[in-house]
C-alpha positions in Angstrom: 19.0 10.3 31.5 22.3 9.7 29.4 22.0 6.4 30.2 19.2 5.3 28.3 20.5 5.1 24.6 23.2 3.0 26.4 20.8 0.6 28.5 17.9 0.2 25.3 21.4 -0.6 23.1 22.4 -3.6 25.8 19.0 -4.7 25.6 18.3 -5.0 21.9 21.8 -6.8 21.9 20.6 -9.1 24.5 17.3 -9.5 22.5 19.6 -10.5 19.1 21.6 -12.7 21.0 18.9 -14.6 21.8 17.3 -14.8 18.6 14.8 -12.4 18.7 15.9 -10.4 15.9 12.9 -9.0 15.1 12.1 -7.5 18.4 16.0 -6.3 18.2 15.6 -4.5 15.4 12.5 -2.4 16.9 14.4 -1.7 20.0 17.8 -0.5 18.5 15.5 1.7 16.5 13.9 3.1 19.7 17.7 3.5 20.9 18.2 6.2 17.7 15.0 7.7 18.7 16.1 8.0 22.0 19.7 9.3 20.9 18.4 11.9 18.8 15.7 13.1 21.3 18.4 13.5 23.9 21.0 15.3 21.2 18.1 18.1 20.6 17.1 19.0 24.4 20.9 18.8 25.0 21.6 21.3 22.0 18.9 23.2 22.1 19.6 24.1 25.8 21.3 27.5 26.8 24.4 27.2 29.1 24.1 29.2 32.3 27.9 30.7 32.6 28.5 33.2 35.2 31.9 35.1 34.0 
């Protein structure tokens, strides 16, 4: 799951590379969507910690 900010980052990359800057743009903005998503289920979660 981590690995999705990471793999819709290479591809928008990829995508600007190759000139499709437009389409880049949208995707890197899906990869902040993504980022933030995965911050609030990941800070919002309780830690199970048996002392």
């Amino acid at each position: 799951m981590m690995s999705l900010p990471f793999f819709t980052a290479t591809v928008a990359m990829v995508m600007g590379w190759c000139g499709l800057r437009a389409a880049a743009a949208w995707v890197g903005l899906l990869t902040v969507v993504v980022t933030l998503a995965l911050f609030a289920t990941h800070a919002t979660s309780s830690i199970n910690i048996a002392l």
